[in-house]
N, C-alpha and C positions, 0 to 999 in steps of 0.2 A: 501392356505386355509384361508378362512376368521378369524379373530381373535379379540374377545372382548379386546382385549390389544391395537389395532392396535390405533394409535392417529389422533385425528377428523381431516379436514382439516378447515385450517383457512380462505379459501375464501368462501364471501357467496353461499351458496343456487340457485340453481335453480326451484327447487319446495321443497313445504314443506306439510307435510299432519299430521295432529293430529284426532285420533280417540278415542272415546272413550265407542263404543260398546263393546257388546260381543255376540256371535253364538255359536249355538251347533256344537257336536262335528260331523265332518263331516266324510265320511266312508274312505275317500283318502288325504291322507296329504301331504305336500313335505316334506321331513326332512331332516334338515340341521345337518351333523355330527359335532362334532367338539371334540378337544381334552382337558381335564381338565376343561371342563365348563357344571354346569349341570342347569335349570330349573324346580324350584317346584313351585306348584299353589300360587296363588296369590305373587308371588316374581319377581321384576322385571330386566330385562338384556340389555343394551346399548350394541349395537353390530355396527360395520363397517366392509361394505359389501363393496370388492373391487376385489373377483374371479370373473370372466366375467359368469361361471354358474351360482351364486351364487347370481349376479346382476342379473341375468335373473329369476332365483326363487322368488327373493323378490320383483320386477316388475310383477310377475303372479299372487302373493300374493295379492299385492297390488290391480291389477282391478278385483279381485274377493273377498274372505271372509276374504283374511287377517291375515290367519291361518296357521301355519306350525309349525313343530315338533324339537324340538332339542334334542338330542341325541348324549352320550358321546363315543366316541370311545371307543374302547378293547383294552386294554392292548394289548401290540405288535406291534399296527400298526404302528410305527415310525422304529422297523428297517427294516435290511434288509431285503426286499422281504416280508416284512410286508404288510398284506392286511388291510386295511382300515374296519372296519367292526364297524358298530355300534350294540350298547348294543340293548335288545327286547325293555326294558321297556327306556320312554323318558316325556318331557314335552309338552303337547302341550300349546303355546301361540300364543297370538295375538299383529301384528304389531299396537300398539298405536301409536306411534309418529314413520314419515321418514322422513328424510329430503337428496333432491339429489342435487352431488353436478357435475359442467361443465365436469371433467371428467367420469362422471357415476357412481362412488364409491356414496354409501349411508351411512348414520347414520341409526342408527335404533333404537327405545324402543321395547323391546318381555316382554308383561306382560304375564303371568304367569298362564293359566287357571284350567290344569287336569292333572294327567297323562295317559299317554297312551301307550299301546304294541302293537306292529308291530305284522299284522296278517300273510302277504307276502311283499312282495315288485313286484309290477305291471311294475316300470318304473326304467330305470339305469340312461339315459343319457334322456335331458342335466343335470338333478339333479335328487336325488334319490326322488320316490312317492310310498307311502305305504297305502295297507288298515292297519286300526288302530281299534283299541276296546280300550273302556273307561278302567280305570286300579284304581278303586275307593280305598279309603282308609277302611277299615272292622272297623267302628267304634265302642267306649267301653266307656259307661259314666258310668260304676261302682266308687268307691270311691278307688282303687286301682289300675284305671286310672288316677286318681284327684292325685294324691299321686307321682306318677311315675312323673306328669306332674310338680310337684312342685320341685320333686327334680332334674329336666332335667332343669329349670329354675334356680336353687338355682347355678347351677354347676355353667352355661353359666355366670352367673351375676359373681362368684368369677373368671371366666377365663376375661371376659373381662376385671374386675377392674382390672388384676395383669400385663395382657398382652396386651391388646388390645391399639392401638391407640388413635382409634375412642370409647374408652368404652363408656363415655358421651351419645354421640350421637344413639349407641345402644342397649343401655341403657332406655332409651326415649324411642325407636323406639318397643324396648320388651313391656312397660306400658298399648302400644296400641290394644293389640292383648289378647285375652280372651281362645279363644278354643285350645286344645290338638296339633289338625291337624297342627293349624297358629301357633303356638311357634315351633313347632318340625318343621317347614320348613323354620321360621324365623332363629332360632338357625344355621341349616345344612347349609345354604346359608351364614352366616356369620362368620361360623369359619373356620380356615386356615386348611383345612384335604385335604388329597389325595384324589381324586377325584373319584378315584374307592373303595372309602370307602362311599363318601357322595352314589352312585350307589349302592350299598346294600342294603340304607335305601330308595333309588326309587326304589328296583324291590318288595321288601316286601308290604304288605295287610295288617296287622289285626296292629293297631297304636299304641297298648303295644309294638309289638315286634321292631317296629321303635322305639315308644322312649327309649325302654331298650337298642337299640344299641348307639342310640347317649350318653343314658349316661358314657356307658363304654368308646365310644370315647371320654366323653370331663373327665372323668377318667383318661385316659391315656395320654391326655394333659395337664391337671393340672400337671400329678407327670412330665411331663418332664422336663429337668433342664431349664433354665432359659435363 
């Protein structure tokens, strides 16, 4: 299975393609499962494509809209006799940046558009195709939005200075971002949680009940010991 971990190859390029459209959400998506890695809108994911289906999806991708769904595996699916099954709710992004390399393995950037829920799935093989429905966030500009949002940022900023690496840098990168939606998917996308915890905060709607969960998540980051 393909893996965002997986490391670039050092010889150049055979083709290289940088995009920097965007397209509506289309009714059939390919979706690329994968395990511990999620996608939320406007966040972006470098991925190397080196399964031969998987090079074939992002080649179909490629001479059409570009588009394809990531979606985190279910719990399970690595042991025995584990089915592979991915989660309803997923991200759809688009291939910005590919770059392919003489054995066919590709680079890839997947920016970050919407999310979306699986309505069925049409297609198995050579990779999974689903109709999709848009998965909008249930927006809340009360002052008790404003409030939740300050203290979901106040957290993140005391985790990153105490533990984070990179705190500096995301640090910065928080300054830039004003609305509810972009900090709470800025946040989730940057701190180290289980993956089927960032997943609770992609299948929920109404963006109180997102940011109240991340706050308890980084709640219970902070008190971890050190």
């Amino acid at each position: 299975m393909a893996s965002e971990h997986e490391p670039a190859h050092t010889g150049g390029p055979d083709d290289e393609f940088v995009f920097i459209d965007q397209s509506q959400t289309p009714q059939r998506l390919p979706i690329f499962p994968l395990p511990n890695v999620l996608l939320f809108p406007n966040m972006v994911l470098p991925l190397h494509i080196f399964e031969e289906r998987y090079k074939r999806m992002v080649g179909d991708c490629l001479q059409g809209d570009r588009l394809l769904g990531l979606f985190l595996l279910q719990q399970g699916w690595d042991q025995e006799g584990g089915v592979a099954t991915p989660y309803d709710v997923g991200g759809m992004g688009q291939i910005t940046r590919a770059v392919k390399y003489p054995n066919g393995s590709m680079d890839i950037l997947l920016s970050g558009l919407a999310r979306v829920r699986v309505l069925r799935y049409i297609q198995q093989k050579p990779y999974l195709l689903a109709e999709v429905e848009m998965w909008p966030d249930e927006p809340d500009d009360s002052e008790g939005m404003e409030a939740l949002t300050r203290r979901m940022v106040g957290l993140f900023e005391r985790f990153v200075t105490a533990k984070a690496s990179e705190g500096h840098e995301l640090l910065t990168g928080l300054k830039l971002l004003a609305s509810p939606i972009d900090l709470l998917h800025f946040v989730v996308t940057n701190m180290p949680l289980n993956a089927h915890h960032k997943q609770e905060i992609m299948n929920l709607r109404p963006i109180d009940e997102r940011v109240t969960m991340m706050i308890t998540l980084l709640n219970r980051e902070l008190a971890a010991p050190k």
